[in-house]
FIKOLZA-1660 file (N, C-alpha, C; in steps of 0.1 Angstrom, whole numbers, plus 5000, padded with zeros to 4 digits):
% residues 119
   i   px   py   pz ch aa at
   1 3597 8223 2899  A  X  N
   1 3583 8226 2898  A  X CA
   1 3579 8236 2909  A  X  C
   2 3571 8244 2906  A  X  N
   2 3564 8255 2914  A  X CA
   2 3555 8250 2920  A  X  C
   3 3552 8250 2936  A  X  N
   3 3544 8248 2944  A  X CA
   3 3533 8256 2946  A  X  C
   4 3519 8258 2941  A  X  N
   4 3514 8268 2946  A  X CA
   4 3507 8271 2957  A  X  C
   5 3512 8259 2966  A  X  N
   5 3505 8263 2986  A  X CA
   5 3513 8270 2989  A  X  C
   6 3509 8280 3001  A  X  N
   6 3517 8290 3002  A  X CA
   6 3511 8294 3018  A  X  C
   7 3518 8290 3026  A  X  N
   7 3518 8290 3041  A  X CA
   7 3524 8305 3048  A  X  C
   8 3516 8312 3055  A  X  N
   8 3522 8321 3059  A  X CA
   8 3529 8316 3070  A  X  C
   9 3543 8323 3075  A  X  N
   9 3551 8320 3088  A  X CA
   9 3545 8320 3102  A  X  C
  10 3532 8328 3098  A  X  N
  10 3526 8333 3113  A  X CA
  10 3519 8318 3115  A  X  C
  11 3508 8313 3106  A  X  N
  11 3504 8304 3106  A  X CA
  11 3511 8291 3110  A  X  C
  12 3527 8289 3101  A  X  N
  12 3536 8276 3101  A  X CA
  12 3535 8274 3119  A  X  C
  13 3545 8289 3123  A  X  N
  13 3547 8288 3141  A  X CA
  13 3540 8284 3147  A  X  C
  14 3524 8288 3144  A  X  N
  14 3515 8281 3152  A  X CA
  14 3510 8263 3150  A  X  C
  15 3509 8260 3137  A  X  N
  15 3510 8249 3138  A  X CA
  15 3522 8239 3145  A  X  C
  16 3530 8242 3144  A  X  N
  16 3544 8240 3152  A  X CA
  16 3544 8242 3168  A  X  C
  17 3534 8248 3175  A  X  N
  17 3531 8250 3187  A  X CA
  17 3522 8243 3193  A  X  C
  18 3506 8240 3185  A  X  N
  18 3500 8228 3184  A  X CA
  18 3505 8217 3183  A  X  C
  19 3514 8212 3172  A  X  N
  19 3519 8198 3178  A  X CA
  19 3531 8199 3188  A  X  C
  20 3537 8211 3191  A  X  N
  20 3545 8202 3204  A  X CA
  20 3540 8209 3213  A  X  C
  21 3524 8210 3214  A  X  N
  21 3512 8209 3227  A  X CA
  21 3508 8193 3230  A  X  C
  22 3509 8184 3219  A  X  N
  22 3502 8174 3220  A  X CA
  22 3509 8164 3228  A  X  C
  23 3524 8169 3230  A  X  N
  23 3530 8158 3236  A  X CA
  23 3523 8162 3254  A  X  C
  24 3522 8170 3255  A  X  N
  24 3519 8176 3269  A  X CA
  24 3503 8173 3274  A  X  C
  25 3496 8175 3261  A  X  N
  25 3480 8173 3262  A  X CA
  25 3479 8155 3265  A  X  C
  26 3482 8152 3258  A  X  N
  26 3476 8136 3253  A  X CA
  26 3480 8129 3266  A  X  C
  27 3474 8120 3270  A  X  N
  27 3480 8113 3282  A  X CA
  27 3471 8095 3280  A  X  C
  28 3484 8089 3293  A  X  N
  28 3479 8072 3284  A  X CA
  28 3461 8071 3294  A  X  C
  29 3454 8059 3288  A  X  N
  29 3442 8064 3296  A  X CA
  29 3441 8054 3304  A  X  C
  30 3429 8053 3315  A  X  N
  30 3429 8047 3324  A  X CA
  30 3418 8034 3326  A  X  C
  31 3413 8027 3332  A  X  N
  31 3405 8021 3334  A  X CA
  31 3387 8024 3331  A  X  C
  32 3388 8035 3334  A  X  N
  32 3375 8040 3334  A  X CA
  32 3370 8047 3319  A  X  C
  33 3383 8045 3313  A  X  N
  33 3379 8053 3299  A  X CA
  33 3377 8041 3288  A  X  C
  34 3371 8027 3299  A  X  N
  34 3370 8015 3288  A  X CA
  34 3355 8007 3293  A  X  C
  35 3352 8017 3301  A  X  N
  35 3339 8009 3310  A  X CA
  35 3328 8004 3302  A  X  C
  36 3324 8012 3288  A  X  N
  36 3315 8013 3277  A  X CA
  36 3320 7996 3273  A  X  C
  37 3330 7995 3272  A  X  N
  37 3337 7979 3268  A  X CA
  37 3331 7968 3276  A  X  C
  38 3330 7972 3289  A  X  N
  38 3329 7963 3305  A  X CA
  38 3314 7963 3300  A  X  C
  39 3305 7976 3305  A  X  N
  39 3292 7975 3299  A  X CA
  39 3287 7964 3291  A  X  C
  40 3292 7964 3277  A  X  N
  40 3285 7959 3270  A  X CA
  40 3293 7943 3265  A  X  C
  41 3302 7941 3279  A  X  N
  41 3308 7929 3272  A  X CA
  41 3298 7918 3274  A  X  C
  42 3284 7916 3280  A  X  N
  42 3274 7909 3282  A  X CA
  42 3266 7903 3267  A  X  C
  43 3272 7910 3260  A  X  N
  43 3270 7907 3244  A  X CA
  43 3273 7896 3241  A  X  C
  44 3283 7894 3241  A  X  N
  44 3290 7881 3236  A  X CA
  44 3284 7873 3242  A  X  C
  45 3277 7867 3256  A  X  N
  45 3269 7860 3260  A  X CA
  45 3256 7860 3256  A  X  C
  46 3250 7865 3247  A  X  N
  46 3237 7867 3240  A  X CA
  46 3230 7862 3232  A  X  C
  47 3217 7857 3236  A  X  N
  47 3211 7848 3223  A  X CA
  47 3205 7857 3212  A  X  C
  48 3206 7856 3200  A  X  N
  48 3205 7861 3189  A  X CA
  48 3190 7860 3184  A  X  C
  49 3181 7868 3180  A  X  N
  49 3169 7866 3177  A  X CA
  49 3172 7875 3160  A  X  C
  50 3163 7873 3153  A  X  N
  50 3163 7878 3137  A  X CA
  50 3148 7881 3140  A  X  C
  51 3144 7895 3133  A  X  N
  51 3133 7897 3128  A  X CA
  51 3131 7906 3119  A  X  C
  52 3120 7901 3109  A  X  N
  52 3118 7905 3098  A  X CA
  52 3106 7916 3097  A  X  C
  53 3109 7927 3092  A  X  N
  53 3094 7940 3091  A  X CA
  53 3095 7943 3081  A  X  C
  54 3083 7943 3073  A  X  N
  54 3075 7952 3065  A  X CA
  54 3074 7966 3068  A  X  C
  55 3084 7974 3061  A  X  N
  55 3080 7989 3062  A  X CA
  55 3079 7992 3050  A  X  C
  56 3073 8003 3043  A  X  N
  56 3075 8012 3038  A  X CA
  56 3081 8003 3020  A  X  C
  57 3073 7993 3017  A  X  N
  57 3081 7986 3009  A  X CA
  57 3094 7976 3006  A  X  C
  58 3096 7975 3017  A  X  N
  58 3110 7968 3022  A  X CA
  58 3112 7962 3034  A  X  C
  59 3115 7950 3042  A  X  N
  59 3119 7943 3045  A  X CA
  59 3131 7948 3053  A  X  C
  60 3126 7952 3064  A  X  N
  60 3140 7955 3074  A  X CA
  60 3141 7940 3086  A  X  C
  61 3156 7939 3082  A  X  N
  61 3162 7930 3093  A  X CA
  61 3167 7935 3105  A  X  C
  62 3159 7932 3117  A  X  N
  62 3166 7934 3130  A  X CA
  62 3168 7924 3139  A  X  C
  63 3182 7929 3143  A  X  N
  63 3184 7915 3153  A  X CA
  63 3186 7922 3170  A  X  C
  64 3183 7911 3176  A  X  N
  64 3173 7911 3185  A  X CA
  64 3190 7910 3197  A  X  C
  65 3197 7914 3208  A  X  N
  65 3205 7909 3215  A  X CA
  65 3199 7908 3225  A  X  C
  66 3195 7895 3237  A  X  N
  66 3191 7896 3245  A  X CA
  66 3198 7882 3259  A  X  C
  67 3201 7887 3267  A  X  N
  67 3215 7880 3276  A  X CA
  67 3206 7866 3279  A  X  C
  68 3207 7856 3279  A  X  N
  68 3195 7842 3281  A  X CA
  68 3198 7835 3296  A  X  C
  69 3205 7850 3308  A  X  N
  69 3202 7846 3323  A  X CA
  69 3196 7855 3322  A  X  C
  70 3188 7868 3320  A  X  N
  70 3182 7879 3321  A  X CA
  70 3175 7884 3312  A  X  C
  71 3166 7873 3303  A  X  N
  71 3163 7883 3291  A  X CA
  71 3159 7893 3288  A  X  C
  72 3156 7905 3299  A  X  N
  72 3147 7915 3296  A  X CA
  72 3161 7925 3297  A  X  C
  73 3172 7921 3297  A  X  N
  73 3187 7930 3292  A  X CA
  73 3188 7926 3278  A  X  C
  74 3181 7936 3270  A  X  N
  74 3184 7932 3255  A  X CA
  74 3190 7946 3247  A  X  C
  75 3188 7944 3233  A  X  N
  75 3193 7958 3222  A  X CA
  75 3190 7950 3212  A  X  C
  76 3182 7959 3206  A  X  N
  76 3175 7959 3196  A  X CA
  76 3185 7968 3181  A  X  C
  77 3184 7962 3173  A  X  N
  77 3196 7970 3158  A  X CA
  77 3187 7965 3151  A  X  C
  78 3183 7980 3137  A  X  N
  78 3182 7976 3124  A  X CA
  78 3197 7973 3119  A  X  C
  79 3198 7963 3111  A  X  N
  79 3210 7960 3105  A  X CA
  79 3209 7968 3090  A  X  C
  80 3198 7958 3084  A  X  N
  80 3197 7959 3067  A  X CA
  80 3185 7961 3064  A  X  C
  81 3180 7967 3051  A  X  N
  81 3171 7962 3046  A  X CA
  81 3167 7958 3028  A  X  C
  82 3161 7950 3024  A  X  N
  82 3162 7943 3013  A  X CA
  82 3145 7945 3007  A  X  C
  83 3146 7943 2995  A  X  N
  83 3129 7944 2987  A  X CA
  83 3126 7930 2984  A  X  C
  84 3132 7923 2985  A  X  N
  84 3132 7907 2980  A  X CA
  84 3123 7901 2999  A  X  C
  85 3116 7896 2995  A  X  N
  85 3112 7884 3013  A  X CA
  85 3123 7872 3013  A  X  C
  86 3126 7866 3001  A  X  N
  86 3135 7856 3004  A  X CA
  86 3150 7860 3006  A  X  C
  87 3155 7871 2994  A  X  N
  87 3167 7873 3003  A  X CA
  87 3172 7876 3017  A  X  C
  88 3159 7887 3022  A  X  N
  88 3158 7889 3036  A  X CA
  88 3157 7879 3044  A  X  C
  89 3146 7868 3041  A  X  N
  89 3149 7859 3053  A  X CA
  89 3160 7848 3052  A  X  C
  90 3172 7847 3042  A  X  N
  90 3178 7842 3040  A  X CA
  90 3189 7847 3044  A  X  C
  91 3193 7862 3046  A  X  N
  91 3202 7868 3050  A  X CA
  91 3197 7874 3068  A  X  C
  92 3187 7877 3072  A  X  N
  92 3185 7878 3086  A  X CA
  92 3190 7862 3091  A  X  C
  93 3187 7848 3087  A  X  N
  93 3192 7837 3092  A  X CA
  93 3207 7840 3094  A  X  C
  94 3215 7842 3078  A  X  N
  94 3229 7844 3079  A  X CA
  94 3234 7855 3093  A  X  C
  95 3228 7861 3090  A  X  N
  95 3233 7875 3103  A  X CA
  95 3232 7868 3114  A  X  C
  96 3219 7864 3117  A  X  N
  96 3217 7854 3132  A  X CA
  96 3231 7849 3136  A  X  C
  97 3235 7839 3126  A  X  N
  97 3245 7829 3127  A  X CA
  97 3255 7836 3127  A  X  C
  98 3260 7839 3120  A  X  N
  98 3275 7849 3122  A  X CA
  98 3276 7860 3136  A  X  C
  99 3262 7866 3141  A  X  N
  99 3266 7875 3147  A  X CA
  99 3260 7859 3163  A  X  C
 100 3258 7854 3166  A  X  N
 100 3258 7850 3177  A  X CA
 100 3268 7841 3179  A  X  C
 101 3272 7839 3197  A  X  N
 101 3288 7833 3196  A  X CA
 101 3285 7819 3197  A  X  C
 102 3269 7811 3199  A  X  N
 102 3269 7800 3196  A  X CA
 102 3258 7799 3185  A  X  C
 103 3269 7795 3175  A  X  N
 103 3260 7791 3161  A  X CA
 103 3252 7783 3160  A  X  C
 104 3253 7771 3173  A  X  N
 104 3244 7764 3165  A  X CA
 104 3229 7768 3176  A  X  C
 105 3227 7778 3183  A  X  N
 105 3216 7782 3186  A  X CA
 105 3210 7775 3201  A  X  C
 106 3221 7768 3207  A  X  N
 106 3215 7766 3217  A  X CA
 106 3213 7775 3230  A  X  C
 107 3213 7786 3228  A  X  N
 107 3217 7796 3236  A  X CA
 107 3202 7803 3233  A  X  C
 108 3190 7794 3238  A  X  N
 108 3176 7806 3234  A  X CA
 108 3165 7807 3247  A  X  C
 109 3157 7818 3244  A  X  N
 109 3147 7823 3253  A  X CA
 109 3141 7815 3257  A  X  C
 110 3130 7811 3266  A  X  N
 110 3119 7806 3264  A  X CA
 110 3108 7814 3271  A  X  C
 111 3103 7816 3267  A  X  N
 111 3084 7823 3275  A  X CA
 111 3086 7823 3296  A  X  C
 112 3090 7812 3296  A  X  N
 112 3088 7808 3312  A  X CA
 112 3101 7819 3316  A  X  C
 113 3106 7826 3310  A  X  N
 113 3121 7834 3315  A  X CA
 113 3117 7848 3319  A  X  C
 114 3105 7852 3315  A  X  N
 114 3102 7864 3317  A  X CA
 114 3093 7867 3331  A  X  C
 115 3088 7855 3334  A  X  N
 115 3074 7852 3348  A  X CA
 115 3065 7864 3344  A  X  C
 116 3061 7860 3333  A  X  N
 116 3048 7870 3329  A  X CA
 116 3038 7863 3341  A  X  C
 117 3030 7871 3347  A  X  N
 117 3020 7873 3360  A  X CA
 117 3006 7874 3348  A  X  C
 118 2997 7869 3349  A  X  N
 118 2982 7870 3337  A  X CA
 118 2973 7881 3349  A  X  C
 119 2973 7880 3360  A  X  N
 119 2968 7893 3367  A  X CA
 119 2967 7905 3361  A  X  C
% end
């Protein structure tokens, strides 16, 4: 069978030069090329909040990450959004629970964590 790709020589050599560049480019990485990891490993200690919005016809779920020694270290994510209210609040619960590392929710905010000042 006849192939019809058709590679010029000039081009093959150079590909051929590119990859045995890569053994010389690439190198193993270091500590600091995982910091984004270190950063955000505070996650996993995080109480999980679900909220539900009305936009635009639809029902967006966002969940809330916020660390429960520091709550005002948080991240905010739209996840989904759904046209139904009950599958949304039924699936924002589901997300809650699957994405927090204690399911059963004892890991939460309370008002007195923030020392809101009424001044």
């Amino acid at each position: 069978m006849n192939s019809s790709f058709k590679i010029t020589e000039k081009i093959y050599n150079s590909l051929l030069e590119l990859l045995n560049d890569v053994y010389f480019i690439d190198s193993k990485g270091n500590i600091n090329d995982f910091q984004f990891y270190h950063d955000d490993h505070w996650l996993s200690d995080s109480a999980v909040i679900d909220n539900l919005i009305y936009k635009k016809g639809e029902w967006n779920i966002e969940l809330l990450f916020a660390l429960h020694t520091n709550p005002l270290k948080f991240i905010k994510r739209q996840i989904v959004s759904y046209t139904c209210q009950k599958k949304a609040n039924l699936s924002a619960s589901l997300m809650r629970r699957m994405a927090a590392k204690d399911q059963r929710g004892t890991l939460v905010l309370k008002i007195e964590d923030f020392n809101i000042c009424p001044n």
